[in-house]
C-alpha positions as CSV (number, residue, x, y, z in Angstrom):
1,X,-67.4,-13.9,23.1
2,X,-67.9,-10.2,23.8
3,X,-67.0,-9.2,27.7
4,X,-69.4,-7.6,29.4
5,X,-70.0,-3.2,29.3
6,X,-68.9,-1.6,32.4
7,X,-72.1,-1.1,34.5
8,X,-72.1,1.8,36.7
9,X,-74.5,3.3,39.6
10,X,-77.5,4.2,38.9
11,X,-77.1,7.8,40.5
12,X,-73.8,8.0,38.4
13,X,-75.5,7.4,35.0
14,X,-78.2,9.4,36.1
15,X,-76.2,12.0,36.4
16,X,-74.2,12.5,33.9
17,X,-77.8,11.8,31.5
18,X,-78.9,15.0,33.3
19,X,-75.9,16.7,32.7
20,X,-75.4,15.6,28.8
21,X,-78.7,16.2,28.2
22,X,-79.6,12.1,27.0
23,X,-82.0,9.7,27.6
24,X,-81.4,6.9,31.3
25,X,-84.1,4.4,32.6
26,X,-83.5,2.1,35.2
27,X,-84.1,-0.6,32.9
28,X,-81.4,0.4,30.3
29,X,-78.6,-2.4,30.2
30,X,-76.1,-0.6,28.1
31,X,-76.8,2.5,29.3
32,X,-74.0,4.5,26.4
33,X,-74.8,2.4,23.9
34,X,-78.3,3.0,23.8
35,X,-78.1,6.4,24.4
36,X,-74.5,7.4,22.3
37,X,-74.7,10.0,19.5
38,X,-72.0,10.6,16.8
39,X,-72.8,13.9,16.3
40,X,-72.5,15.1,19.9
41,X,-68.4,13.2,20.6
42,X,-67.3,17.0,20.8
43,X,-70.3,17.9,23.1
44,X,-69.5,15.3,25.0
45,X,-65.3,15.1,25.4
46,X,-65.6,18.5,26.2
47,X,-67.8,17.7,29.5
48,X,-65.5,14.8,30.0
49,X,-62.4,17.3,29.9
50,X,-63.8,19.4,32.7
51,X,-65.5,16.3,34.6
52,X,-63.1,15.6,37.8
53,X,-65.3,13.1,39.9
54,X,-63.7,9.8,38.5
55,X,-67.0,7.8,38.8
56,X,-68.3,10.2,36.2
57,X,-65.5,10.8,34.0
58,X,-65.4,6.5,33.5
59,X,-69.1,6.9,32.6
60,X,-68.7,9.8,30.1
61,X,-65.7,8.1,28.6
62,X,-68.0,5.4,28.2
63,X,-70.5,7.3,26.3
64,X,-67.6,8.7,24.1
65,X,-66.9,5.6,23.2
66,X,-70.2,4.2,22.4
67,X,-70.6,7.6,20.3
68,X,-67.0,7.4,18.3
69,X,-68.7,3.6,17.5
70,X,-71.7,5.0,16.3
71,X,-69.6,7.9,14.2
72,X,-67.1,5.3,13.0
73,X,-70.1,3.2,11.3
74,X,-70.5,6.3,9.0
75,X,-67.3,8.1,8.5
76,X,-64.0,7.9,10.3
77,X,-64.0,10.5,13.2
78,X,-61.6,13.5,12.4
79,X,-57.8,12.5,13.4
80,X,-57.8,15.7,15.6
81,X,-61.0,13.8,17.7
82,X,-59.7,10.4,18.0
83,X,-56.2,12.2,19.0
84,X,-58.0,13.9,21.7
85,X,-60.0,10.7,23.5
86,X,-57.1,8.4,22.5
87,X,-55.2,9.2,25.8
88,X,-58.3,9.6,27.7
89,X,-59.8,6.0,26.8
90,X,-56.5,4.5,27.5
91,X,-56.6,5.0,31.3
92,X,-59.9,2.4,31.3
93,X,-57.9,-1.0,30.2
94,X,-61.5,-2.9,30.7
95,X,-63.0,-0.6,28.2
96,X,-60.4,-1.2,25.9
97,X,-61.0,-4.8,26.4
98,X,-64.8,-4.7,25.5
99,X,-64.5,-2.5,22.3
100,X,-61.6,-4.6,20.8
101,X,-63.7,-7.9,20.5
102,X,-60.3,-9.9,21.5
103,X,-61.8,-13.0,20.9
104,X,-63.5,-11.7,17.2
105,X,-62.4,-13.1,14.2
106,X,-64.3,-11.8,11.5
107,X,-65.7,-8.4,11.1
108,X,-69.1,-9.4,12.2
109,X,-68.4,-10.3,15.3
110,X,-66.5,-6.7,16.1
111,X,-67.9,-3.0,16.1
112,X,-67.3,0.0,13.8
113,X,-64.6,1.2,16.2
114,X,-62.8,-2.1,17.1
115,X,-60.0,-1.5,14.7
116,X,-59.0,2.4,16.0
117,X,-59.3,0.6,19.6
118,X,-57.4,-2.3,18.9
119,X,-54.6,0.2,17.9
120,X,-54.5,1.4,21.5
């Protein structure tokens, strides 16, 4: 069994939706998941690089995450990328946590990116 996503204020998510230019409803339960984009990780690591209120940089880590998932399910990310948010993600151990499916024992019951997490 999965843990749970990280949850964070609405006027956090709000936000950083604003800032990044995505899609936030109320009503949106995993907020970077349903919004991530594999095509925009550069786009948004750069924002998170410049980002200093910690409230936001956990959310946009988040989303980095959720978009390096949605990038792995296509192509591995460039090494250059993952060598980038490596350092980053590893300050958030419950993120970690969530993306490496501990308790996962076959490769349907993990994501695209549990493997490059899990290596963490």
């Amino acid at each position: 069994m999965r843990s749970h996503l990280p949850t964070f204020e609405h006027s956090t998510a709000l936000a950083v939706a604003d800032a990044l230019g995505v899609g936030w409803e109320p009503w949106m339960q995993d907020w970077p998941i349903e919004v991530a984009d594999g095509e925009r990780v550069e786009e948004f690591l750069a924002h998170l690089e410049t980002e200093s209120r910690p409230d936001r940089r956990f959310a946009i880590v988040t989303l980095v995450v959720a978009s390096l998932d949605t990038a792995f399910s296509s192509a591995p990310p460039p090494k250059s990328l993952l060598d980038r948010v490596a350092p980053l993600v590893r300050e958030y151990p419950d993120l970690i946590e969530y993306w490496s499916c501990p308790a996962a024992q076959s490769d349907e019951e993990m994501f695209a990116i549990t493997g490059w997490i899990r290596g963490l």
